[in-house]
Backbone as JSON, one array per atom type, in Angstrom:
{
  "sequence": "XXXXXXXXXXXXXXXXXXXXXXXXXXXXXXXXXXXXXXXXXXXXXXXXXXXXXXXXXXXXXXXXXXXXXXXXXXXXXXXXXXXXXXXXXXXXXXXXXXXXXXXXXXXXXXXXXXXXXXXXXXXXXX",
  "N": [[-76.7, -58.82, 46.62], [-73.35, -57.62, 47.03], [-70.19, -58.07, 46.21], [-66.92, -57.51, 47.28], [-63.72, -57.42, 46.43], [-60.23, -57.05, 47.07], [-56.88, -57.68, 45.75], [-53.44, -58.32, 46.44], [-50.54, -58.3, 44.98], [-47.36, -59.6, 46.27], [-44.5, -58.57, 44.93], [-41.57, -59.09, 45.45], [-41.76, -61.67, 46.72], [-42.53, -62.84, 44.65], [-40.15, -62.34, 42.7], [-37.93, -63.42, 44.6], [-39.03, -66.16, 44.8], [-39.08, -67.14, 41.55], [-36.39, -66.55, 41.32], [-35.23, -68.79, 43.2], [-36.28, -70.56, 41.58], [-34.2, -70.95, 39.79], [-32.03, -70.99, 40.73], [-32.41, -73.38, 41.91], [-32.97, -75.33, 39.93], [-30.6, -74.83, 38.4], [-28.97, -76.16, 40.21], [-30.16, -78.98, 40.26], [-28.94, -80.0, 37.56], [-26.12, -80.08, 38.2], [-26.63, -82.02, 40.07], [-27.39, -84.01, 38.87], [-25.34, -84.86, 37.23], [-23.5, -85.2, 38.7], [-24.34, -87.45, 39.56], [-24.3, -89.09, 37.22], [-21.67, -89.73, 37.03], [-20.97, -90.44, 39.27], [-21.82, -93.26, 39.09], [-20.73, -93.94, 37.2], [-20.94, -95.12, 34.47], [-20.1, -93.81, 32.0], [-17.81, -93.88, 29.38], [-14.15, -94.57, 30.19], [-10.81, -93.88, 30.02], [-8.67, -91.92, 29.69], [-10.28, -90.36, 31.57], [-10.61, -87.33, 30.77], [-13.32, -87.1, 29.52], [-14.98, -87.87, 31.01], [-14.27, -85.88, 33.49], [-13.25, -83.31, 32.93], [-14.25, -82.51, 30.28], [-16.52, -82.48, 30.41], [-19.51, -80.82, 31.62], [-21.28, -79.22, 33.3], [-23.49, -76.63, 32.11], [-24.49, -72.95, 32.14], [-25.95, -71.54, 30.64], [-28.33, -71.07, 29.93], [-30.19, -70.7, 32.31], [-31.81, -69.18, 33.25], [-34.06, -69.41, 31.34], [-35.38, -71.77, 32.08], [-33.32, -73.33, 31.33], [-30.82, -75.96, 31.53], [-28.29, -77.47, 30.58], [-25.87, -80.75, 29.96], [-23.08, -80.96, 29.1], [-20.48, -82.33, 26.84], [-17.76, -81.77, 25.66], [-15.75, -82.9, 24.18], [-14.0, -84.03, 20.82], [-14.82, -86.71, 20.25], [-17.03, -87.67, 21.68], [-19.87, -87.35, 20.86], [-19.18, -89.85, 19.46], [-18.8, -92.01, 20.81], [-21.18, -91.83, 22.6], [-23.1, -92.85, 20.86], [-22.52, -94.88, 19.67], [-23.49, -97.58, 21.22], [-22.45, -100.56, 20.84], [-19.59, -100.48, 21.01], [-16.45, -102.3, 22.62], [-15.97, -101.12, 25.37], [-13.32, -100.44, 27.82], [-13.36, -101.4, 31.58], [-11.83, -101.07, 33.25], [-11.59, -98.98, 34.77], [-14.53, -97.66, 34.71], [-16.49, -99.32, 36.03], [-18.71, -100.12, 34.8], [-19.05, -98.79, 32.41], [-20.74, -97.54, 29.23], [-21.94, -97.31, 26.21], [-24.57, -94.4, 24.99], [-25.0, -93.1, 27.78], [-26.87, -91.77, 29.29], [-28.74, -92.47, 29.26], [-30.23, -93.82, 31.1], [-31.69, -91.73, 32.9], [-33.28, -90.53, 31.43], [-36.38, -90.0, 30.16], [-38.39, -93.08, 31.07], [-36.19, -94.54, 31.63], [-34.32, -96.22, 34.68], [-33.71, -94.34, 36.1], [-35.58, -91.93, 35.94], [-36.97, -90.58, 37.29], [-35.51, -89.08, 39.08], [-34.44, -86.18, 38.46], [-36.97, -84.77, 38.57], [-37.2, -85.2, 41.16], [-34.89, -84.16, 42.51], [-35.29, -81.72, 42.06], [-37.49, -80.75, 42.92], [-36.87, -81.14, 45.82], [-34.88, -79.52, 46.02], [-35.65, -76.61, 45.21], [-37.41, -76.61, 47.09], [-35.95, -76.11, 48.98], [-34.53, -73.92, 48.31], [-36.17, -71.82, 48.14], [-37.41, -71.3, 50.59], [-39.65, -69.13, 52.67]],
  "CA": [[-75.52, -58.94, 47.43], [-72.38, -56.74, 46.38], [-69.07, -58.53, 47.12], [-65.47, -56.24, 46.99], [-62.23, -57.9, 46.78], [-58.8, -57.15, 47.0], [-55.66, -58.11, 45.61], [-52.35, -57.36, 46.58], [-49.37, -59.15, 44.65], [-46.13, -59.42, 46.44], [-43.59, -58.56, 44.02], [-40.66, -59.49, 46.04], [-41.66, -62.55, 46.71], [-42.87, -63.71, 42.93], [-39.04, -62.46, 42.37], [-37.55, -64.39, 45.2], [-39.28, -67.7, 43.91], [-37.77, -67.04, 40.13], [-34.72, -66.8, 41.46], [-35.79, -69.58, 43.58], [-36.22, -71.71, 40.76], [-33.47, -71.15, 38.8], [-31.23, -71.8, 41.66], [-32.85, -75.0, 41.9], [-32.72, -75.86, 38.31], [-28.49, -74.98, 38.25], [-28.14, -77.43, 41.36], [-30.46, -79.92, 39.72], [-28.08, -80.37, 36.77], [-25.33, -80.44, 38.88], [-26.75, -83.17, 40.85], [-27.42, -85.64, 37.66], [-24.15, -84.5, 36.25], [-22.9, -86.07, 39.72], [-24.87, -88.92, 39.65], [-23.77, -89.77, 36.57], [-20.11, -89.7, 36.88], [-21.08, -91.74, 40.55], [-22.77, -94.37, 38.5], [-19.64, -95.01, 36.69], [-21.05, -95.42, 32.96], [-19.29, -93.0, 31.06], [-16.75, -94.5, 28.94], [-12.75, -94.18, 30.83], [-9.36, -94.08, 29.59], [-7.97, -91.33, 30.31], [-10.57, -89.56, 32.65], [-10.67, -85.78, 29.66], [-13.93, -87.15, 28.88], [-15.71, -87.46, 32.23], [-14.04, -85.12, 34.21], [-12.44, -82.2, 32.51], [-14.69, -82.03, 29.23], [-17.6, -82.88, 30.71], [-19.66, -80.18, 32.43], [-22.94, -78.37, 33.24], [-23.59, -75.3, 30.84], [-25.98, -73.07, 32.68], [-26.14, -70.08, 29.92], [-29.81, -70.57, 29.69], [-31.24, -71.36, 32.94], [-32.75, -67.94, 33.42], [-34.85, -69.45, 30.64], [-35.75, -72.9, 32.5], [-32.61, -75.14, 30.71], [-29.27, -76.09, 31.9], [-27.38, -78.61, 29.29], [-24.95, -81.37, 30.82], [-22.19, -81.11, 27.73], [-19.82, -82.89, 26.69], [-17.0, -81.14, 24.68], [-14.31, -83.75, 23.39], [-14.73, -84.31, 19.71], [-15.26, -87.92, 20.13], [-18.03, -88.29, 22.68], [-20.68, -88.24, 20.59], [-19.38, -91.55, 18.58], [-18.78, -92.93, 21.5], [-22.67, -92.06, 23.08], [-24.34, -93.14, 20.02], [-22.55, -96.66, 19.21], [-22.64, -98.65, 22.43], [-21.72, -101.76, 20.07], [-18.61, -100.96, 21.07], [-16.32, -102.92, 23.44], [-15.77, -100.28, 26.3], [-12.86, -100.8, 28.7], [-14.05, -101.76, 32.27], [-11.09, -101.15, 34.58], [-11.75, -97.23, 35.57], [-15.66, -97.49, 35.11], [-17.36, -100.83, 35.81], [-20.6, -99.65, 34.25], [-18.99, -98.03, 31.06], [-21.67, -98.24, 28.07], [-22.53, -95.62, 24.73], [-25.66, -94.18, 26.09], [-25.04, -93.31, 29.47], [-27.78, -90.73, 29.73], [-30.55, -93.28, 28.8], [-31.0, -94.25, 32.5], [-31.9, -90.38, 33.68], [-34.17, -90.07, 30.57], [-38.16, -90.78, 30.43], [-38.44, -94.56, 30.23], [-34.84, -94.93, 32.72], [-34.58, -96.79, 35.81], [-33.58, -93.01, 37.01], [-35.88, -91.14, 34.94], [-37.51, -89.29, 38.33], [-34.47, -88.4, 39.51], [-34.41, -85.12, 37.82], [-38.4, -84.04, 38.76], [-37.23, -85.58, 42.69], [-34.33, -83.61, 43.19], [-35.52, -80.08, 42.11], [-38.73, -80.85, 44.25], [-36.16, -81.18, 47.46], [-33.68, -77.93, 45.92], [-36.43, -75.46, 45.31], [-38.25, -76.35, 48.56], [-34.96, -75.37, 50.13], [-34.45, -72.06, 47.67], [-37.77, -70.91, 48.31], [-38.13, -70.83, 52.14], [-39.42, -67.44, 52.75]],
  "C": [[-74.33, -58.48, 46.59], [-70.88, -57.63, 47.44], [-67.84, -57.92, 46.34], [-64.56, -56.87, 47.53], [-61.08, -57.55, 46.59], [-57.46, -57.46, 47.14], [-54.54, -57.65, 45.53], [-51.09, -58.27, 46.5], [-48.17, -58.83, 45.6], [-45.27, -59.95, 45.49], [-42.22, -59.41, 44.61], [-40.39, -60.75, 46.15], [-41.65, -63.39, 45.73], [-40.78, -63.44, 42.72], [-37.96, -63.81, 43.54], [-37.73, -65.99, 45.01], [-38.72, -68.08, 42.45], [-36.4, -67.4, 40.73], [-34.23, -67.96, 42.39], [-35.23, -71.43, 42.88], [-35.42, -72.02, 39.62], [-32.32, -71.79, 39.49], [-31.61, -73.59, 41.38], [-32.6, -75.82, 40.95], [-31.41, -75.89, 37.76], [-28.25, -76.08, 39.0], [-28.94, -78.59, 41.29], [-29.54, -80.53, 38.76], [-26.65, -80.72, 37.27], [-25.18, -81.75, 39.82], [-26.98, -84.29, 39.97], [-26.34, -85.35, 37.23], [-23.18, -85.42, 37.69], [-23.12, -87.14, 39.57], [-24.18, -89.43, 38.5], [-22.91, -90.26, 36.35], [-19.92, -90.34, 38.04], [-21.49, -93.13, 39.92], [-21.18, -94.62, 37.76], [-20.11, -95.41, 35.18], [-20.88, -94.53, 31.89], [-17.48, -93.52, 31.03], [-15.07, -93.69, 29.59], [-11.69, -94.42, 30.31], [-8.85, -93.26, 30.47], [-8.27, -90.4, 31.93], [-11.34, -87.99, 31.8], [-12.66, -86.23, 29.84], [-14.91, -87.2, 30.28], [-15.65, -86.34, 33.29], [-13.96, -83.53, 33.89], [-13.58, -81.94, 31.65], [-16.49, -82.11, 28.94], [-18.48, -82.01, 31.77], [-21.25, -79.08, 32.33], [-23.05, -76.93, 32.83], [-25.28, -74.77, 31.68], [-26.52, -71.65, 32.16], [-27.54, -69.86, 29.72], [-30.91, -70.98, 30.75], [-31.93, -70.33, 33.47], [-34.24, -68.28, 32.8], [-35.56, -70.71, 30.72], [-34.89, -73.96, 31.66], [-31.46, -74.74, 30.86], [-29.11, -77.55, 30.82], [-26.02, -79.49, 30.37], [-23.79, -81.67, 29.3], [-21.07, -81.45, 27.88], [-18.77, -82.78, 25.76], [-15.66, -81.8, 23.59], [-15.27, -84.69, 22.01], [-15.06, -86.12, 19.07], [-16.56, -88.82, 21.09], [-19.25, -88.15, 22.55], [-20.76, -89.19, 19.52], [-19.12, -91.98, 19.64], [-20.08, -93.52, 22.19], [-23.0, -92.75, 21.92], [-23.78, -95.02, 19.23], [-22.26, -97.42, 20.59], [-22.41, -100.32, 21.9], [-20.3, -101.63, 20.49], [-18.0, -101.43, 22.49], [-15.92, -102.14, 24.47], [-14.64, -100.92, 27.53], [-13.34, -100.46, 29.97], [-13.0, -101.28, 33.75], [-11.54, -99.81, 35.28], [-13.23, -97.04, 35.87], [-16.21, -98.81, 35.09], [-18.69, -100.96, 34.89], [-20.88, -99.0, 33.03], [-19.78, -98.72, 29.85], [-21.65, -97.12, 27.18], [-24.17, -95.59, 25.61], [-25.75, -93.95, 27.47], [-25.75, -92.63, 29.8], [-28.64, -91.28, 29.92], [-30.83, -93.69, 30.2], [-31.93, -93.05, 33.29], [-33.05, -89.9, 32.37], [-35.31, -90.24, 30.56], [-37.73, -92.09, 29.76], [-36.93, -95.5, 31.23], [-35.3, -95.54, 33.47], [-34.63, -95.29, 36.66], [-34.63, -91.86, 36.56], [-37.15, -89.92, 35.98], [-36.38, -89.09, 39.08], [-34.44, -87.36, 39.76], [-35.7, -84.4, 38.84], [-37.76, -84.17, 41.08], [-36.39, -84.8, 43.41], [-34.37, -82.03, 42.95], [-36.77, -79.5, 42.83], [-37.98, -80.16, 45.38], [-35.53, -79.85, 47.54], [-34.87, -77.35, 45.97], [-37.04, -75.66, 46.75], [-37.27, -75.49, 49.55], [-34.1, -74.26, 49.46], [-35.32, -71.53, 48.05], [-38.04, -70.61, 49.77], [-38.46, -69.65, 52.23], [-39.66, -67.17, 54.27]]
}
C-alpha cells in the first residue's frame, strides 16, 4: 500500500498569528501594568513614580518580552525594602514589592497566562 501526501503551508496566515501574538503580548503588559496601578500598591506621594515614570517598554516584544519599568532613581530602594513605613493616604495597598502578587507563587500569578489567552484569541481571528 503506497500512501501520497500533501502539504501546503499558509504563509500568510503563520504571519498573521506572529503578529497575532505579539499584539497580544504588548496588550498583555499593558493590562498588568493596569492592574497594578488599579490595585493601588505602588508606593504614592507624589504620583512621578506610578504614573509618569512608570511604563511598559515594548522594544523587545518582536522577541516574546515586554518589560513593565520603572525609571525614577529611587524605585528600586523602595521595591526591594518593604520594611519601610509607606504612606497610605493616595494608595491603601502601598507595600516594597508590589510585583510579588503577579509573579509565580502570587495570589495573581495567572493573570498574565489568562489575559493573553483572551487577547490573542481576539488577535488571531482569521
Amino acid at each position: 500500500m503506497a500512501v501520497k501526501s500533501t502539504i501546503k503551508i499558509d504563509q500568510g496566515k503563520i504571519r498573521k498569528l506572529t503578529r497575532a501574538s505579539i499584539t497580544a503580548l504588548e496588550k498583555t503588559a499593558e493590562a498588568v501594568h493596569t492592574e497594578i496601578v488599579q490595585a493601588q500598591v505602588m508606593p504614592r506621594d507624589t504620583g512621578a513614580l506610578q504614573n509618569e515614570s512608570t511604563f511598559v517598554d515594548y522594544s523587545n516584544s518582536s522577541q516574546g518580552s515586554c518589560s513593565i519599568v520603572s525609571d525614577t532613581p529611587y524605585a528600586r530602594r523602595l521595591y526591594f525594602h518593604p520594611e519601610y513605613h509607606f504612606k497610605k493616604d493616595e494608595n491603601p495597598n502601598a507595600r516594597g514589592e508590589w510585583y510579588e502578587d503577579w509573579l509565580p507563587g502570587g495570589k495573581n500569578a495567572d493573570f498574565c497566562a489568562e489575559a493573553f489567552k483572551r487577547l490573542y484569541r481576539r488577535c488571531a481571528r482569521l
